[in-house]
N, C-alpha and C positions, 0 to 999 in steps of 0.2 A: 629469494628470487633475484637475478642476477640482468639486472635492468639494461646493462650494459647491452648482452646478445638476445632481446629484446627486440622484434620487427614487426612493425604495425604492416599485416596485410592489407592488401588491395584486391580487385576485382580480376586485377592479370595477376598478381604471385598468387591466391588464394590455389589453385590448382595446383601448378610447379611445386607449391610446398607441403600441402598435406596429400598429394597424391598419392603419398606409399602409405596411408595409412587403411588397414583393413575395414575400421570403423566407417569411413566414407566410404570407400570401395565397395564394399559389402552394402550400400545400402543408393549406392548414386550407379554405379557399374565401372568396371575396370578402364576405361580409358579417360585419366582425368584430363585431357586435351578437349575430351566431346561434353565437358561439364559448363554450363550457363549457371554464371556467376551475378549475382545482383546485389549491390549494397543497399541498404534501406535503410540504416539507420536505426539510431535507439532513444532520438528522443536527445536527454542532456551530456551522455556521460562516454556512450561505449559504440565502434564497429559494428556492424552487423549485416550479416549478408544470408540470404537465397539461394541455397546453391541445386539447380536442376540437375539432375542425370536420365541418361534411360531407366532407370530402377527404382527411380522416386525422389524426393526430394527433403534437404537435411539444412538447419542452422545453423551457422559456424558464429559465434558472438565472442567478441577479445577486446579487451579492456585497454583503454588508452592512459599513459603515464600523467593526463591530463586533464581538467573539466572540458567537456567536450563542447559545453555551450557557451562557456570563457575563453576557451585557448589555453597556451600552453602558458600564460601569466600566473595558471593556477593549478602545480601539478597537484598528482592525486597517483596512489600505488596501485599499483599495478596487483596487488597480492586480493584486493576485492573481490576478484574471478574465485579466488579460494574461497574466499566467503558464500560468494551465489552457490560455487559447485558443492561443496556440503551442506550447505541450507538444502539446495533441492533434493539434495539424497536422503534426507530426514523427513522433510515434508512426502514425499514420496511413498518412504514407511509411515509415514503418522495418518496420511491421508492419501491413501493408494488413488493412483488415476485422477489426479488436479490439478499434476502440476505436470510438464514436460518430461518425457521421458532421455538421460543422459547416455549420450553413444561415447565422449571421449571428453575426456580433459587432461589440457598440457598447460601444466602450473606453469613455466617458465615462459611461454610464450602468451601467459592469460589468456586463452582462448579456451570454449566451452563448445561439443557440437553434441547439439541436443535435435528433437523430435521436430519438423515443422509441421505447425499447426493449421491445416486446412479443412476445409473452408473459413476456419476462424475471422474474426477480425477483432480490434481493440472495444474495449467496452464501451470507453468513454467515444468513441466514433458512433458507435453503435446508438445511444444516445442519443448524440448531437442530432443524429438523424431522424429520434422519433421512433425508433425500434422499441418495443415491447418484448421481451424477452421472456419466456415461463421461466426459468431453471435459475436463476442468475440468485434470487433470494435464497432459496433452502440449498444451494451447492454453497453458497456462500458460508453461508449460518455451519454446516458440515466440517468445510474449509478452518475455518478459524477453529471453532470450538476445536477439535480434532486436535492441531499443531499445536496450541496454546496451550489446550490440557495436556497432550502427552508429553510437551516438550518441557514440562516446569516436574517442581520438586514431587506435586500430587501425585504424577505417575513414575518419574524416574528412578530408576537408582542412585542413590547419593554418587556412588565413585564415578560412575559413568559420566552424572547431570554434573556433578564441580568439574570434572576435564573438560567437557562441551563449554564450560561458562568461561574456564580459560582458554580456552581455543580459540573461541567471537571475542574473548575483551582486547584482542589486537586490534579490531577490525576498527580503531580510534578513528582515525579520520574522517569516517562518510559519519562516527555517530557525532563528531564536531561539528561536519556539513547541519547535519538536524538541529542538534544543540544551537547554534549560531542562527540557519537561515529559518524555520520554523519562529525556535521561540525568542527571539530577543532582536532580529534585526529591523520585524515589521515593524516594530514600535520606537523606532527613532528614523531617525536622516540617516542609514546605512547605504553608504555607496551603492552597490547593485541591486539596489530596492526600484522600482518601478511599479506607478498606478495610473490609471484613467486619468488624464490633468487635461485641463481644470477642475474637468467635473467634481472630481471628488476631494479633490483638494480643503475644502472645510473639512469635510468627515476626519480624513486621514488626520489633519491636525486633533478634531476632537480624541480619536482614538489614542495618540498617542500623546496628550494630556488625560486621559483617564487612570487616575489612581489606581481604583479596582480592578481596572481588567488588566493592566502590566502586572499586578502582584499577582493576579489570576496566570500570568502567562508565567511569571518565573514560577510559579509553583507547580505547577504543568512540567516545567520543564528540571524542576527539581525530584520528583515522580521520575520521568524518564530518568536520568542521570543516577537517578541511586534503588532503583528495585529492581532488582534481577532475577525477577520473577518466574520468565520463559524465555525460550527460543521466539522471538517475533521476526515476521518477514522484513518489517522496518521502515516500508513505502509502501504500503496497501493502498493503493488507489486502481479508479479507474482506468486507468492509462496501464496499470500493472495486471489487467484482465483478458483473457481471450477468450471469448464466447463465439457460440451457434446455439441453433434455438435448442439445442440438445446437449450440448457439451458446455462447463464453463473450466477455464485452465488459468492459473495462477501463475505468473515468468517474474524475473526480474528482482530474485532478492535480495541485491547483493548491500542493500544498506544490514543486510539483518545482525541482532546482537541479542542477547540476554538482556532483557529489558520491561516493562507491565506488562500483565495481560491486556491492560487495555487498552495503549496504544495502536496495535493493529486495527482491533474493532472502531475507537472513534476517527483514525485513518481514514476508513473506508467511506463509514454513515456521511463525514465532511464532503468528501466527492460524492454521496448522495445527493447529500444537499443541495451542495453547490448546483450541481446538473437542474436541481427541480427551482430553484431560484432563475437559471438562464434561461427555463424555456421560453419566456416573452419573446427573448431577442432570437427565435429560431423556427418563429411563427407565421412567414414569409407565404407558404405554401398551406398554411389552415393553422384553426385553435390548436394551442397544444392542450387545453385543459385534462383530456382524459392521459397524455403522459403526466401531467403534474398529480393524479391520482394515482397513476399506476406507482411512480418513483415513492410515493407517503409509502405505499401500500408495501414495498418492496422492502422497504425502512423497517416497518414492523415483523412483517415475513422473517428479515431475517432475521431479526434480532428477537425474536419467541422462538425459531428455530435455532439460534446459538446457544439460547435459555435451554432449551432440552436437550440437546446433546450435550451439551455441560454438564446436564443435572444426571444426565445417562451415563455417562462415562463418571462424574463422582461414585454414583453409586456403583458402576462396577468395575472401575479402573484404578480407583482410588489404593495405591499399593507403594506411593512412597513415602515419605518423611512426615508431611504433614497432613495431618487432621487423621493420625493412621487407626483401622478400623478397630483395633485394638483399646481403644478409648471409648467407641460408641458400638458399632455391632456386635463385638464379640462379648459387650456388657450390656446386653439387650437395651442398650437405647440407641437407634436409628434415628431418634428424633431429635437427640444432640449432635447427630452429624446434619442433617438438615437444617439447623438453625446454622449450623457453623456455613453451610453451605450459601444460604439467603445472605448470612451477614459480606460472604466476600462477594457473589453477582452484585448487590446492592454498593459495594463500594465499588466495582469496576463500570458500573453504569454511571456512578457519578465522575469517574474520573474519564471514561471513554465520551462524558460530552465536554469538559473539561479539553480535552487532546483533540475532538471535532471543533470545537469553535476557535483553538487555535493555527489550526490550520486551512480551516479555510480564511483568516487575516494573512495568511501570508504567501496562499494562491492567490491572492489579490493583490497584497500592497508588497510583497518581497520578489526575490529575483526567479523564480521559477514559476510561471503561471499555468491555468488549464484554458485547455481548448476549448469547454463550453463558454468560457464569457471570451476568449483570443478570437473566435471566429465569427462574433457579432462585428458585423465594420461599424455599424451607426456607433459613432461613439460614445454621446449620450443615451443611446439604449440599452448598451452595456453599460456604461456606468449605475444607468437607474439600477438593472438585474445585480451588479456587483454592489451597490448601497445595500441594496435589501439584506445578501447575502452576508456582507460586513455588519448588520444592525444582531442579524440572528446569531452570527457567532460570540456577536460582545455577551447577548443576551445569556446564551448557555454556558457560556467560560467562564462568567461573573456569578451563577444564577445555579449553578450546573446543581448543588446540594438540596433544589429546591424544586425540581421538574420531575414529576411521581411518574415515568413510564413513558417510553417511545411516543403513544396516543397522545400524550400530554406535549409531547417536542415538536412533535410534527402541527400540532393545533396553532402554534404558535410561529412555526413556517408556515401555516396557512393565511394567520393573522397577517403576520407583517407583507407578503407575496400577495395579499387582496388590497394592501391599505386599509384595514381596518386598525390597527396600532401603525405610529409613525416609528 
C-alpha cells in the first residue's frame, strides 16, 4: 500500500470521491451531490461515516495512518483495513448473517463500505442503559463457536489454513497494540496508563506488587503470542457489538490474527463482567438488581451455548488435521474423540478466564477504557464498581485452573458485587 496517495476522507470529499463508484450508487442513488454525509466516529482508531441517499443508506469506514485517540505521535498502517476486510469475508462464511454485509473495498485508500446497521445500536450503550436483550447470549455462543471452530486446523484444510495464518501474521502491529497495552502495561507506571486517582490508587499499587497475578498476566500473554490456534476477531468486546432485540451483528475486526481459541471468548465474558460490576454506578433512575441477574444469566447462556455448538460441530465438522476421525470413529470409538474433545473445552475455559481477568485490569488501569464505568461521574462511585471489578479479575487470572464452571465464576461476582468477600 502506497501511503504516499493516501487521503483521509471528510464529510465534503466523501461524495466528490467515491461518487463513481457503482457499489454506492447502486445502493444510495445516482446523484452523489444529493448524498448526506455524517461522520461518527469509531471509537480509538479509524473514520467513520453515515452516508444517506434516496435509496438507503451505506458505511464508508477508512483507517487512519494513526492512533486515532493519540494523534499522529503514534502512527499505525494503514494495511489493517486488509485485515478487517478479509476477516469479515470469512466470518460471513463461517457464520452467515452476523456480521455486516461488504459492498466494496479499496486497499489503497483503507476504506471498507459495508451494510448500515439499523435500527441497531452498540451493545455496550445498550447496557449502560438497562436494556435486556433476549438474543445477545445464544447469537453470541453461535458467533464464536462457529468462527473459532471453522477457522482453526479441526475444520480447515491444512494448505488453505497455513496461507490464511501467513496472510494475518503481518497484521503485527495492532497484535503489539494487545501484546503491550492488555498484558504488560497495567502492571507498572506505563506512560498512557490512566485509573480512578486517588481512589484507587492503593489497589493499583497492590496489583502491581502482586507476584502471582503479573506471572498470571505474562503467561496469558505468552498463550496469546505463541498458539495459533484459529482465526479470532482479536477485540471482542462490547463496544464491537450491534444489537436490536432481534438481531445481534459483530463489526470491527481489524485487530484479528491467528491466535487461541480462547481469547475471543474470555474477551467478551471480561466486558460481561465489567458491565455487571458498574451497574451500581447507573442506578440513578431505579435498582438495577434484575440487570445484574439478567447479565450472570447471559454469562452462562452463552457459554453452555458455545459448549454445544462446539461439541456439534466437533462432531460433525470435525475434517481437518487434528484429532481426525480416522483415529476414533472410523475405529468405533467415539468415546476417544469425546474425551479428546472435554480435555481441550476444559483447557479453553481455564485459559478464556485467564484472558477475562486480564483485561478487564487493563479497561481499568491502561490506556483504553469502557464506557460502563467512563460514564459514572461520581468518582468515587466508580471507583468503588472499578475496585470490585479489579478484585474479580485478580481473582480469576490468578485462580483461573481452580473455578469448576461459569455457575462457579459468576457466584463469586456475586460475592465480591454484594460485599460478602472483601
Amino acid at each position: 500500500m502506497d501511503a504516499a496517495s493516501f487521503e483521509a476522507l471528510n464529510a465534503e470529499t466523501l461524495g466528490p470521491r467515491l461518487g463513481g463508484l457503482e457499489a454506492l450508487r447502486a445502493r444510495l442513488g445516482d446523484d452523489p451531490s444529493a448524498w448526506r454525509v455524517r461522520e461518527v466516529g469509531d471509537g480509538n482508531l479509524n473514520l467513520v461515516f453515515i452516508v444517506d441517499g434516496d435509496k438507503g443508506s451505506l458505511i464508508v469506514k477508512q483507517a487512519l495512518p494513526y492512533v486515532r485517540l493519540v494523534g499522529e505521535s503514534w502512527p499505525l498502517p494503514l494495511k489493517r483495513s486488509f485485515f478487517e476486510y478479509h476477516t469479515l469475508t470469512r466470518q460471513a462464511a463461517r457464520a452467515p448473517g452476523q456480521v455486516p454485509e461488504i459492498f466494496h473495498f479499496d486497499e489503497q485508500q483503507a476504506l471498507i463500505v459495508m451494510e448500515f446497521l439499523s435500527p441497531h445500536v452498540i451493545l455496550r450503550r445498550a447496557l449502560i442503559d438497562g436494556r435486556m436483550l433476549p438474543r445477545i447470549a445464544d447469537d453470541l455462543a453461535l458467533f464464536m463457536a462457529r468462527t473459532l471452530f471453522r477457522g482453526s486446523d479441526l475444520s480447515m484444510q491444512t494448505r488453505e489454513r497455513k496461507a490464511d495464518l501467513a496472510l494475518f501474521a503481518d497484521n503485527v502491529e495492532l497484535c503489539d497494540i494487545t501484546e503491550n497495552l492488555v498484558f504488560s502495561d497495567p502492571y507498572f507506571d506505563a506512560e498512557m496508563n490512566s485509573h480512578t486517582s486517588p481512589q484507587l490508587d492503593g489497589l493499583v499499587a497492590q496489583l502491581r506488587a502482586d507476584r502471582d497475578l503479573k506471572v498470571a498476566a505474562q503467561r496469558m500473554k505468552h498463550i496469546f503470542a505463541a498458539r495459533a490456534e484459529t482465526l479470532v476477531h482479536g477485540d471482542l468486546h462490547t463496544g464491537s457489538i450491534m444489537v436490536t432485540e432481534t438481531d445481534t451483528r459483530v463489526i470491527d475486526p481489524e485487530f484479528a490474527f491467528y491466535g487461541p481459541m480462547a481469547f475471543d471468548v474470555g474477551m467478551l465474558f471480561a466486558n460481561f463482567w465489567m458491565s455487571y460490576f458498574s451497574q451500581s454506578g447507573h442506578e440513578q433512575e431505579g435498582n438495577r438488581d434484575a440487570m445484574r441477574a439478567y447479565l450472570l444469566d447471559v454469562q452462562e447462556r452463552c457459554w453452555n451455548g458455545f459448549l454445544a455448538e462446539f461439541s456439534r460441530l466437533w462432531r460433525t465438522e470435525r475434517n481437518g488435521i487434528l484429532y481426525q476421525k480416522s483415529l476414533f470413529e472410523a475405529q468405533d470409538d467415539p468415546l476417544g474423540a469425546e474425551q479428546a474433545r472435554g480435555e481441550l473445552l476444559r483447557e479453553m475455559w481455564v485459559d478464556l478466564l485467564g484472558f477475562a481477568g486480564i483485561e478487564i485490569h487493563r479497561r481499568i488501569l491502561g490506556l483504553a477504557h469502557n464506557a460502563d464505568f467512563e460514564t459514572i461521574e461520581d468518582p468515587d462511585m466508580r471507583a468503588q464498581c472499578e475496585a470490585k471489578a479489579l478484585k474479580f479479575g485478580r481473582q480469576i487470572a490468578v485462580n483461573r485452573a481452580h473455578l469448576n464452571g461459569m455457575k462457579e465464576a459468576n457466584a463469586l461476582a456475586a460475592l465480591i458485587e454484594t460485599g460478602a468477600v472483601a
